[in-house]
DSSP file (Angstrom, degrees, kcal/mol; ACC not computed):
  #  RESIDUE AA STRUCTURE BP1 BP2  ACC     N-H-->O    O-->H-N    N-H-->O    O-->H-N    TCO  KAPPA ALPHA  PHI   PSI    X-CA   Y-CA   Z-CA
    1    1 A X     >        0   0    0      0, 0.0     4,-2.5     0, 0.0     5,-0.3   0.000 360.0 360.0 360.0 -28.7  -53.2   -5.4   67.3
    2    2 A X  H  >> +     0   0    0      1,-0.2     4,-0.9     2,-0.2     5,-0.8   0.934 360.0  53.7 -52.0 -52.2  -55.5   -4.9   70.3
    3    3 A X  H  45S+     0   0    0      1,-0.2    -1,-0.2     2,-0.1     3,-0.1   0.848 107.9  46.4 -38.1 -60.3  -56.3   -8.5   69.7
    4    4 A X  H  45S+     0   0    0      1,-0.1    -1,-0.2     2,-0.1    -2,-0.2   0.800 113.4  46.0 -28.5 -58.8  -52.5   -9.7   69.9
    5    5 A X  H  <5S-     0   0    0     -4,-2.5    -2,-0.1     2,-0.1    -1,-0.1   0.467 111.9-114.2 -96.1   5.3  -51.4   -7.8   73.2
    6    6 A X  T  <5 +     0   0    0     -4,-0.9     2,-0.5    -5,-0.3    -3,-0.1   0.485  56.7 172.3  78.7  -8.5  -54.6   -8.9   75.1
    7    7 A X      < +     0   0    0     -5,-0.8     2,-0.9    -6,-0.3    -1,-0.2  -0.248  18.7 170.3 -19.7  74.4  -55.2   -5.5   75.0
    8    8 A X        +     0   0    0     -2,-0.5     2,-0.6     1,-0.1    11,-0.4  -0.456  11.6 156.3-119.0  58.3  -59.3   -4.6   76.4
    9    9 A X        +     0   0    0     -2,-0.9     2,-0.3    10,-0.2    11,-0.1   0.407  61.4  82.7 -53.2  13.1  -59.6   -0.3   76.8
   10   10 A X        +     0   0    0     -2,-0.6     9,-3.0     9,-0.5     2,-0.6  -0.899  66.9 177.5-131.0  86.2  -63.5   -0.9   76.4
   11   11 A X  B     -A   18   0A   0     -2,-0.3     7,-0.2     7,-0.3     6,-0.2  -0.838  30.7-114.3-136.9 131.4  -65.1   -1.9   79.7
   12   12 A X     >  -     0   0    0      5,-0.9     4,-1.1    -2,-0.6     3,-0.1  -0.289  14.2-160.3 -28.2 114.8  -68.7   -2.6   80.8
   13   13 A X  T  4 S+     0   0    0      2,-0.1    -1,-0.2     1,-0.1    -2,-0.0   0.823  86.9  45.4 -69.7 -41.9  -69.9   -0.3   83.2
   14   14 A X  T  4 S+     0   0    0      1,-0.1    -1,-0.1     3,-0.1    -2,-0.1   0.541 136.3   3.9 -93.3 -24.8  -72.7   -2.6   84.5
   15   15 A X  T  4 S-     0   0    0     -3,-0.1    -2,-0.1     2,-0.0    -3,-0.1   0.217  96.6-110.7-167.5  32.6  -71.0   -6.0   85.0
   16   16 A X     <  +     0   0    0     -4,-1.1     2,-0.5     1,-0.2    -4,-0.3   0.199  56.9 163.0  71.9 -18.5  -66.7   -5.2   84.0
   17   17 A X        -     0   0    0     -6,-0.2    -5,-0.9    -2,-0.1    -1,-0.2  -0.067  31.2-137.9 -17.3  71.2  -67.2   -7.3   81.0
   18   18 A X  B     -A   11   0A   0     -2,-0.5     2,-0.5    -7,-0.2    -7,-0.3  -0.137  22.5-175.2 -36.0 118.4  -63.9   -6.1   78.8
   19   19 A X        -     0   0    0     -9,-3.0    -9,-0.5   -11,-0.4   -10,-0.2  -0.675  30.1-154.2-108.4 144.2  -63.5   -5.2   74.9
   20   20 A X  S    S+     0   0    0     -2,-0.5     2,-0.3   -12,-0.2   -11,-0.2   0.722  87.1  44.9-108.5  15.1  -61.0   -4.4   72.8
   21   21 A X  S  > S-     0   0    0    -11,-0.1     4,-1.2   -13,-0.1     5,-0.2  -0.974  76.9-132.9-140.0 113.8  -63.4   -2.4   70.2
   22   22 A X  T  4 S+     0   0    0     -2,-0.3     4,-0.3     1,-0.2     5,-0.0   0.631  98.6  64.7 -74.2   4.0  -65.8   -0.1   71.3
   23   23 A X  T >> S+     0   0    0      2,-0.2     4,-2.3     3,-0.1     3,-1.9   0.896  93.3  60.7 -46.5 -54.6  -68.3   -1.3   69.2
   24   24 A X  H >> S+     0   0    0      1,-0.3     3,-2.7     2,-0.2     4,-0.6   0.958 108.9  39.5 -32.0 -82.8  -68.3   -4.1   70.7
   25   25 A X  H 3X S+     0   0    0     -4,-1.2     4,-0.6     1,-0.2    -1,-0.3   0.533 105.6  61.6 -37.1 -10.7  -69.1   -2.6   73.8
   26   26 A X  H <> S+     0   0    0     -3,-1.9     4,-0.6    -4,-0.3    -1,-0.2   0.758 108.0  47.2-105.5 -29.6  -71.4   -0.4   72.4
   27   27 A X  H X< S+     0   0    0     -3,-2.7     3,-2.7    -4,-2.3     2,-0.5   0.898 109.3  59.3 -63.3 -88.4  -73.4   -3.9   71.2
   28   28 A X  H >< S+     0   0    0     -4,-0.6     3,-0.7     1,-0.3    -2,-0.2   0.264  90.2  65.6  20.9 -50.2  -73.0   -5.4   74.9
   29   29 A X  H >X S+     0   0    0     -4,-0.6     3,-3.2    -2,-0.5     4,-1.0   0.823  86.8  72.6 -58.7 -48.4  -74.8   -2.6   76.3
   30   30 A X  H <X S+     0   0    0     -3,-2.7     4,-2.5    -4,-0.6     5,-0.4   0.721  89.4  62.3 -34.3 -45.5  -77.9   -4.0   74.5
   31   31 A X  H <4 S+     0   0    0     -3,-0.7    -1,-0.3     1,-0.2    -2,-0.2   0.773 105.7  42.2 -63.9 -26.6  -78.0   -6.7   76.8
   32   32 A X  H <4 S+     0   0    0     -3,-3.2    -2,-0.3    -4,-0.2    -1,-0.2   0.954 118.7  42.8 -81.2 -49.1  -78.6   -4.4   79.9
   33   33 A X  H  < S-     0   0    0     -4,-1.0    -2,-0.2     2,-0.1    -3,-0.2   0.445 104.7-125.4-107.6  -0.2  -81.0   -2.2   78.4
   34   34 A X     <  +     0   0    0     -4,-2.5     2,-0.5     1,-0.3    -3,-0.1   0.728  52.0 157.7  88.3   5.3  -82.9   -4.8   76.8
   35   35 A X        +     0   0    0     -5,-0.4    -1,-0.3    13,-0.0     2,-0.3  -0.674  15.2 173.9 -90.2 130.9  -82.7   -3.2   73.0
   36   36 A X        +     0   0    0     -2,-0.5    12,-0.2    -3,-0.1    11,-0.2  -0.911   4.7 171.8-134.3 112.4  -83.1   -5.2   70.3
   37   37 A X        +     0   0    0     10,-0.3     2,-0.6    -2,-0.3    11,-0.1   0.634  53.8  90.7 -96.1 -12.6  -83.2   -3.3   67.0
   38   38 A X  B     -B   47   0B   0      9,-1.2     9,-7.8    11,-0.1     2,-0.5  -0.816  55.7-173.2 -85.6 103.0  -83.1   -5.9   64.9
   39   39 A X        -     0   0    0     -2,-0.6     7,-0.1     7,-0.2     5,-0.1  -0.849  27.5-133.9-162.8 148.4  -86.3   -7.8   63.5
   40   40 A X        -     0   0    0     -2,-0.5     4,-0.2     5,-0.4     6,-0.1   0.279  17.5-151.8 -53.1 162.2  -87.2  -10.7   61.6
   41   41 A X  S    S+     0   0    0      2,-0.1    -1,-0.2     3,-0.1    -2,-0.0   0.003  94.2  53.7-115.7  34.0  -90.1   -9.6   58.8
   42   42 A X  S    S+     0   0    0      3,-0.0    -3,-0.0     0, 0.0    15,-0.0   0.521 130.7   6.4-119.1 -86.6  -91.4  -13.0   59.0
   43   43 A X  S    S-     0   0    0      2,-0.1    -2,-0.1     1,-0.0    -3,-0.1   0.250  87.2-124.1 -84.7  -5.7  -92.1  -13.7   62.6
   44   44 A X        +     0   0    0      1,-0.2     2,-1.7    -4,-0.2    -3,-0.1   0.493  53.0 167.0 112.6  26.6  -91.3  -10.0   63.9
   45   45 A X        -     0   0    0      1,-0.1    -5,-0.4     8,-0.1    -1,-0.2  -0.549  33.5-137.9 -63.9  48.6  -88.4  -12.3   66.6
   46   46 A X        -     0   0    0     -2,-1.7     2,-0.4    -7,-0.1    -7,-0.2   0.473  24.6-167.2   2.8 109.3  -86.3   -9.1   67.7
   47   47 A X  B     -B   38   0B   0     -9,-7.8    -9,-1.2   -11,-0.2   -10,-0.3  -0.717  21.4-141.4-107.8 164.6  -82.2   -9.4   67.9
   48   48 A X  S    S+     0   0    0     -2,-0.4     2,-0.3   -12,-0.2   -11,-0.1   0.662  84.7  29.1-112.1 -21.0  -79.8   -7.5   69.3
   49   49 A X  S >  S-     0   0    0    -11,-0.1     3,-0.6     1,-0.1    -1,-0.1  -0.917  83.3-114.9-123.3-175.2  -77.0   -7.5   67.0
   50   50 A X  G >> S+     0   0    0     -2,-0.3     4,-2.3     1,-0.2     3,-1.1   0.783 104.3  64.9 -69.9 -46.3  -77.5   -8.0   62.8
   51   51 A X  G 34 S+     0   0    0      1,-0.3    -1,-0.2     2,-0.2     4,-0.2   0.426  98.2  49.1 -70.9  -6.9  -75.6  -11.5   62.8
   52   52 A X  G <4 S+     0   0    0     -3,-0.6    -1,-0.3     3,-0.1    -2,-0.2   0.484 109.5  48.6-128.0  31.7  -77.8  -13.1   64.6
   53   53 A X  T <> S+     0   0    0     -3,-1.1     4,-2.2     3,-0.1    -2,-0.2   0.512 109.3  58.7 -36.9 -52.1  -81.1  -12.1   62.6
   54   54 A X  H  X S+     0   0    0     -4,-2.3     4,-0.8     2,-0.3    -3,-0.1   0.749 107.7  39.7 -24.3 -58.0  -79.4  -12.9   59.8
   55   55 A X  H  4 S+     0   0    0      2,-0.2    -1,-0.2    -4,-0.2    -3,-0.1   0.775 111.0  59.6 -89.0 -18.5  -78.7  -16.7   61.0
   56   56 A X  H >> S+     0   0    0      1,-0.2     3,-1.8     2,-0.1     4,-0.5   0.988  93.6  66.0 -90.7 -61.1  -82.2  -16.9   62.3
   57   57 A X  H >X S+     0   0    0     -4,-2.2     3,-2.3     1,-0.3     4,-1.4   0.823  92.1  63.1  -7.5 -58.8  -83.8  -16.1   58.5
   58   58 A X  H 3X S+     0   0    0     -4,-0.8     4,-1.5     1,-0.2    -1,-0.3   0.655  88.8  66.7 -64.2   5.5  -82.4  -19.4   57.4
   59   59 A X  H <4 S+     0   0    0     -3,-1.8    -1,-0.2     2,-0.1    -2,-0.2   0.747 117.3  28.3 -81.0 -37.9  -84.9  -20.9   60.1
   60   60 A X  H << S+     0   0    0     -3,-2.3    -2,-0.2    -4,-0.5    -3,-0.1   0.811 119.6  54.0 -90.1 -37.5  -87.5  -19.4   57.5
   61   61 A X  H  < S-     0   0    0     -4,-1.4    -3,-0.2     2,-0.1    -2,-0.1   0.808 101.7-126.1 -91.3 -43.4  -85.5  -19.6   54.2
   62   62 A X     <  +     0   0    0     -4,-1.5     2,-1.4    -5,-0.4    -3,-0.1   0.402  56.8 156.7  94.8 -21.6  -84.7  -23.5   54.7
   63   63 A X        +     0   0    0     -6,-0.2     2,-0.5     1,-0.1    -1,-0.3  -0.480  26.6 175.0 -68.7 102.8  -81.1  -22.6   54.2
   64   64 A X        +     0   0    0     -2,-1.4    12,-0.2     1,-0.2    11,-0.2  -0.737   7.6 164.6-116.5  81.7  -78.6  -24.8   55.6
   65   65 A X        +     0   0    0     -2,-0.5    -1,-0.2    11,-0.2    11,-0.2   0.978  57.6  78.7 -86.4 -44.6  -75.0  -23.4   54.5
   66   66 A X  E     -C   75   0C   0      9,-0.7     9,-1.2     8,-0.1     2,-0.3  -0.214  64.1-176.7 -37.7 144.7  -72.8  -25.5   57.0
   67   67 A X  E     -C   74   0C   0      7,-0.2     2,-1.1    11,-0.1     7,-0.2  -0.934  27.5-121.4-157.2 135.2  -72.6  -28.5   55.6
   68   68 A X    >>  -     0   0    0      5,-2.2     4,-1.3    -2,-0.3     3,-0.8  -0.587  19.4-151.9 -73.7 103.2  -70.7  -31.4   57.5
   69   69 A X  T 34 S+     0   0    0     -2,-1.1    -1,-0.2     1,-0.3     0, 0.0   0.594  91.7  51.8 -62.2  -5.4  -67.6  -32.9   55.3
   70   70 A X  T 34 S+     0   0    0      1,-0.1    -1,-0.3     3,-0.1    -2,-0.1   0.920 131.8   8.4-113.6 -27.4  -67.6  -36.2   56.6
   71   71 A X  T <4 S-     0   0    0     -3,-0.8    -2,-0.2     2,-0.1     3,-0.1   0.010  93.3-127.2-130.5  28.5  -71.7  -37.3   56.2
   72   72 A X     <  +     0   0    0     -4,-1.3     2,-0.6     1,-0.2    -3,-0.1   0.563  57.8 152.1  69.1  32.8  -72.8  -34.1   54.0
   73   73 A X        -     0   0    0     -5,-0.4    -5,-2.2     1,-0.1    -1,-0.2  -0.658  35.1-124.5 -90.2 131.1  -75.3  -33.6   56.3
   74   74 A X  E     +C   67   0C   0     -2,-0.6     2,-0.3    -7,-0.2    -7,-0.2  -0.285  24.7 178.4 -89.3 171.3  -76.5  -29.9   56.8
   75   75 A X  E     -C   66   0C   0     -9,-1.2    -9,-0.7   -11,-0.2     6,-0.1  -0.942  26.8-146.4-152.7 144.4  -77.1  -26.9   59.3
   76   76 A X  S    S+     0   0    0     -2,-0.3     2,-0.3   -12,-0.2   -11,-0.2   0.506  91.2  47.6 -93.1   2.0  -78.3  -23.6   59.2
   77   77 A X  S  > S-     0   0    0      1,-0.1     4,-0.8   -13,-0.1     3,-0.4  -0.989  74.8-137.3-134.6 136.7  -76.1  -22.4   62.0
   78   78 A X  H  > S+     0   0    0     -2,-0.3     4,-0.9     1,-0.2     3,-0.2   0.686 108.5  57.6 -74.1  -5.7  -72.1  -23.2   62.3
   79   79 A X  H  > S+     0   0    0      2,-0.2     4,-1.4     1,-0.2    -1,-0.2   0.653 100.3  66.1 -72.1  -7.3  -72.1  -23.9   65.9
   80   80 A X  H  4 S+     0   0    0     -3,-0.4     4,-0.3     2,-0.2    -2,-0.2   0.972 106.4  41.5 -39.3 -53.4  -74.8  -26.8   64.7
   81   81 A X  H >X S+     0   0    0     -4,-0.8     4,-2.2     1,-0.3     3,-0.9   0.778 105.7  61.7 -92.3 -18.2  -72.2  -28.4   62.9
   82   82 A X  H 3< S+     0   0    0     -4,-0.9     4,-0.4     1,-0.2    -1,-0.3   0.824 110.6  42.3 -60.7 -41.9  -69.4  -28.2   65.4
   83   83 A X  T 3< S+     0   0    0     -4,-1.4    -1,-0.2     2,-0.2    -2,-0.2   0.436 110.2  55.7 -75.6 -10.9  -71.3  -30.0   67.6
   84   84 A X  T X> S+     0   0    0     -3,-0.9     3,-2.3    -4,-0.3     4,-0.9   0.833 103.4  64.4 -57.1 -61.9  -72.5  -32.7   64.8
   85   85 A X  H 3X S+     0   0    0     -4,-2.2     4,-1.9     1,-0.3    -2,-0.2   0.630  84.8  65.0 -35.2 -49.8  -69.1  -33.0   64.4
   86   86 A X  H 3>>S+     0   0    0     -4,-0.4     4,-3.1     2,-0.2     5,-0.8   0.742  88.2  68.1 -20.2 -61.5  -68.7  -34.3   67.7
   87   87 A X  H <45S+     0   0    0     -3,-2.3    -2,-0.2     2,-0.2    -1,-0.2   0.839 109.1  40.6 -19.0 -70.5  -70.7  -37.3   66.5
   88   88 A X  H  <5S+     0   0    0     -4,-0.9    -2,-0.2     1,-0.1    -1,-0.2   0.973 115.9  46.3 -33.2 -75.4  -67.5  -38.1   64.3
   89   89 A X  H  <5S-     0   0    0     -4,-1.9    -2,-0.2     1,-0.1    -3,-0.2   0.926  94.3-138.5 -69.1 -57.2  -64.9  -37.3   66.5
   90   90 A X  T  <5 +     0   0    0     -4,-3.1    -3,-0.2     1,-0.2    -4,-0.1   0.260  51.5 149.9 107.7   1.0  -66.5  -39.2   69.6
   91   91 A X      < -     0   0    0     -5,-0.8     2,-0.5    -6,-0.2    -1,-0.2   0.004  23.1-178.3 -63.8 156.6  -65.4  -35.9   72.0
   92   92 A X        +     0   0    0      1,-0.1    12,-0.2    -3,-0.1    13,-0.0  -0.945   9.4 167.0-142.2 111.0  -67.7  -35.5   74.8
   93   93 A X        +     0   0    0     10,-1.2     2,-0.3    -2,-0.5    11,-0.1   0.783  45.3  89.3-124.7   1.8  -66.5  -32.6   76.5
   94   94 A X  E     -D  103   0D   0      9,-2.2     9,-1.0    11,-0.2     2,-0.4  -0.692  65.2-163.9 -79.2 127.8  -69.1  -31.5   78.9
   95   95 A X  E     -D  102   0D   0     -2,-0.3     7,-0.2     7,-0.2     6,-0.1  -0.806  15.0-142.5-130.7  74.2  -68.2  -33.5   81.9
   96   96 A X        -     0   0    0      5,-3.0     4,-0.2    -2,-0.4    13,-0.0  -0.216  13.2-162.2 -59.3 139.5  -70.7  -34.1   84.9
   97   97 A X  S    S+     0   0    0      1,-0.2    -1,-0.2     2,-0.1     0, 0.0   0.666  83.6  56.8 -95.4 -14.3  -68.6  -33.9   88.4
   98   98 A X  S    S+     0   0    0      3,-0.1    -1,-0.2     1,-0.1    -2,-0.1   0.506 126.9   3.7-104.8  -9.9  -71.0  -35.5   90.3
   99   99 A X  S    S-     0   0    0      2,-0.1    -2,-0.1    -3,-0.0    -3,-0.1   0.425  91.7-114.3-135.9 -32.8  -71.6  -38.9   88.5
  100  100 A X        +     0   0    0     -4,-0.2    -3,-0.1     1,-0.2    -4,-0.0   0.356  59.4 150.2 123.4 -16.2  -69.1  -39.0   85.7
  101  101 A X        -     0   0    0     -6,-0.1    -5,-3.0     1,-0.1    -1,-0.2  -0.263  35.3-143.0-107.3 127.8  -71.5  -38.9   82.7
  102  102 A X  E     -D   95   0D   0     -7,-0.2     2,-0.2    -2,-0.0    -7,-0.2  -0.313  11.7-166.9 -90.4 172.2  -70.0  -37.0   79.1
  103  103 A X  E     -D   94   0D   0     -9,-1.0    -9,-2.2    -2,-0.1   -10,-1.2  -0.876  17.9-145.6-173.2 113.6  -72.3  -35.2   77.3
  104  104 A X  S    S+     0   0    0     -2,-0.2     2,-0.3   -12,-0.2   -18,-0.1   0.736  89.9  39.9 -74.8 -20.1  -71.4  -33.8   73.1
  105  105 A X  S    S-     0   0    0    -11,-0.1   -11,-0.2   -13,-0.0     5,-0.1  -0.767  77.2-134.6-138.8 155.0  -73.5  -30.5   73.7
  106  106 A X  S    S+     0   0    0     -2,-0.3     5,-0.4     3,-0.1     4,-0.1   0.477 104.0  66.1 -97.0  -9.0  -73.8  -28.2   76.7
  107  107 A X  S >> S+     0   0    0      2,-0.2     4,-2.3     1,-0.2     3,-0.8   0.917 107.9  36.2 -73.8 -70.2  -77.8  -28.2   76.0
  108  108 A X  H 3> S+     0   0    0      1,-0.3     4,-0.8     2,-0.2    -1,-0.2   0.552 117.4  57.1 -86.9  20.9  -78.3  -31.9   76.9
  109  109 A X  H 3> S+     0   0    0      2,-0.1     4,-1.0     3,-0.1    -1,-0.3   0.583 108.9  45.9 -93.9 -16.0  -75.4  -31.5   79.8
  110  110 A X  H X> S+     0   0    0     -3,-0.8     4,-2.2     2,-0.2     3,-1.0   0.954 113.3  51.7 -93.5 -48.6  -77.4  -28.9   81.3
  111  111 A X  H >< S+     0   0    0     -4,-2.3     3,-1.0    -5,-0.4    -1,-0.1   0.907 112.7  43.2 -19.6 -75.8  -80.5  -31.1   81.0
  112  112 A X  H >< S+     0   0    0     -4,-0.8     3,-1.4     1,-0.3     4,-0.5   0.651 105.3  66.4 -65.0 -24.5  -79.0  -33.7   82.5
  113  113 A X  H X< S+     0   0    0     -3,-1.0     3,-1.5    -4,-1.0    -1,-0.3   0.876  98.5  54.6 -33.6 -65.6  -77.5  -31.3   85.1
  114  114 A X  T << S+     0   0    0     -4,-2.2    -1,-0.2    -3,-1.0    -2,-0.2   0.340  87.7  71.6 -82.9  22.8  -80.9  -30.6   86.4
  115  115 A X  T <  S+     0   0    0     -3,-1.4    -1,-0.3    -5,-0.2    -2,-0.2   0.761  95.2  54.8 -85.8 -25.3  -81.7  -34.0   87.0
  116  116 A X    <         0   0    0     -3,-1.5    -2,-0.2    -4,-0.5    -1,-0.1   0.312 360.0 360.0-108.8   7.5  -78.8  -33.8   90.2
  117  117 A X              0   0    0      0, 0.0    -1,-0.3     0, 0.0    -2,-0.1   0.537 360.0 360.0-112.6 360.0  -81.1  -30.5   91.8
């Protein structure tokens, strides 16, 4: 329900960051104090939360479970394919203010970003 009423009782100490779960927060924290308890047995790669150890194994495994419906093309993580997807769609939604220039991914907008410091 927390979800529903906007509800956030759970609040960062360190930079006001809101939650509606204290778990949440209780992951969050990790980021200030720089624990990461979580780590790979292949390449020893430290996370901080489970889920994303989890998607970095398929780096190692070869597993690609996303799989793009319209050219069956695969990815081992789903914001991969959301952004594949793009490709499809033709959306550009990263938007440079300072020339005009669209950009499908926020990696090669930021690229291109630092071309204009």
């Amino acid at each position: 329900m927390k979800v529903h009423t906007g509800e956030t009782p759970y609040s960062c100490q360190q930079c006001g960051h809101r939650f509606t779960e204290k778990r949440s927060l209780e992951i969050h924290l990790r980021i200030h104090s720089g624990e990461k308890p979580y780590s790979c047995r292949v390449c020893g790669r430290r996370f901080i939360r489970r889920e994303d150890l989890k998607s970095h194994t398929r780096v190692h495994s070869g597993e690609k479970p996303h799989t793009c419906p319209r050219c069956g093309k695969s990815f081992t993580q789903k914001g991969n394919l959301s952004t594949h997807m793009r490709v499809h769609t033709g959306e550009k939604p990263f938007v440079c203010v300072q020339c005009g220039s669209s950009f499908r991914s926020k990696a090669n907008f930021n690229c291109h970003m630092r071309k204009h410091s």
